[in-house]
C-alpha positions as CSV (number, residue, x, y, z in Angstrom):
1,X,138.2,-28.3,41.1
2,X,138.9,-25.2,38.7
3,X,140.1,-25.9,34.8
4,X,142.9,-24.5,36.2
5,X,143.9,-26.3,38.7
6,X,143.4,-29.4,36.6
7,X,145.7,-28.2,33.8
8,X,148.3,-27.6,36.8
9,X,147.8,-31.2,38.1
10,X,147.4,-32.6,34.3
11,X,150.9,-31.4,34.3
12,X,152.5,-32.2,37.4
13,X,151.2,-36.0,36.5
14,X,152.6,-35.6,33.6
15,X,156.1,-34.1,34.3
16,X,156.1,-37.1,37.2
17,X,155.0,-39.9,34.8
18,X,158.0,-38.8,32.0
19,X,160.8,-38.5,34.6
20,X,159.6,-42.2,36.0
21,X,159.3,-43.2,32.2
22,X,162.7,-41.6,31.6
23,X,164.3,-43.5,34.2
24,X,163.3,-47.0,33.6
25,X,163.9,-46.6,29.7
26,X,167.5,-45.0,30.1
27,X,170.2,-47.3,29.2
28,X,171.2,-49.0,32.4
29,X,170.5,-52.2,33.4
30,X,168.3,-53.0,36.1
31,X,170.4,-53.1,39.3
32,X,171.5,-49.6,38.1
33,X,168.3,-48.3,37.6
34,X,167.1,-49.4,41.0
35,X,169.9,-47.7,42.7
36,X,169.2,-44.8,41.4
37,X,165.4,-44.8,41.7
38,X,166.4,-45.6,45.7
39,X,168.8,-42.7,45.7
40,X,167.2,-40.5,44.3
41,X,164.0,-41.8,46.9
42,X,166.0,-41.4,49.6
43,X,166.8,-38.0,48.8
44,X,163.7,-36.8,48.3
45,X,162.6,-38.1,51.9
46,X,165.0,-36.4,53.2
47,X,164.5,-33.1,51.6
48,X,160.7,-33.8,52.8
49,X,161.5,-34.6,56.4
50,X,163.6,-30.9,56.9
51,X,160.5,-29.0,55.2
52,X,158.2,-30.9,57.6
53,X,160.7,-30.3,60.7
54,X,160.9,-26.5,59.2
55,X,157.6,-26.1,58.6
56,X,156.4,-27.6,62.1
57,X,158.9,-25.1,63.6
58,X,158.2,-22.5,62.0
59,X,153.9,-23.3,63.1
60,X,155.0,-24.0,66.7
61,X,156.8,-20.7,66.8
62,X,153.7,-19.4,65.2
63,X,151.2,-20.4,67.6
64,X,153.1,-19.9,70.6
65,X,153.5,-16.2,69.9
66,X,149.8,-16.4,68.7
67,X,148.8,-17.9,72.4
68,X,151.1,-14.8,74.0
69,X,149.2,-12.1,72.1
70,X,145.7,-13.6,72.9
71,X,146.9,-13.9,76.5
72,X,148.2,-10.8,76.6
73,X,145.3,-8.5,75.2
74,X,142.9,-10.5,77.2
75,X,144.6,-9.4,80.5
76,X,144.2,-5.9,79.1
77,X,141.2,-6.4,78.6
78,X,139.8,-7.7,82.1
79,X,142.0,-4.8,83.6
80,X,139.5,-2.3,81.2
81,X,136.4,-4.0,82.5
82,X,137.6,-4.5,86.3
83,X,138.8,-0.7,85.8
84,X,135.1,0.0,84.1
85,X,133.3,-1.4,86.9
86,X,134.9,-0.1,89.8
87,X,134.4,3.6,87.9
């Protein structure tokens, strides 16, 4: 692992570990606090579950064009080799 890439996780840990400090010392009591922290939970599962669904899509679409193209250029090329041999 680069310097840099530690610096950038150093702060990502960092930026995570004030917002979770943030929460549990703001001024609400506990129920409160938990709601929120399972709100706030269940929205970030969600916004994970559509960019994995996205992102799967997107790779599926991906590889099945990938899998055409292949296909494709390798008929070509046996009709160039059957058209080489018989010439």
């Amino acid at each position: 692992m680069t310097n840099d890439q530690k610096v950038i996780l150093g702060i990502i840990c960092g930026a995570a570990l004030g917002a979770v400090a943030g929460i549990l010392l703001a001024p609400e009591s506990g129920e409160e606090t938990r709601k929120r922290i399972a709100s706030k939970a269940g929205d970030l599962k969600d916004d994970l579950t559509k960019n994995l669904n996205s992102t799967v899509s997107r790779l599926s679409s991906l590889a099945t064009d990938t899998l055409s193209k292949v296909q494709n250029s390798s008929s070509e090329l046996a009709k160039k080799a059957a058209e080489s041999v018989n010439s």
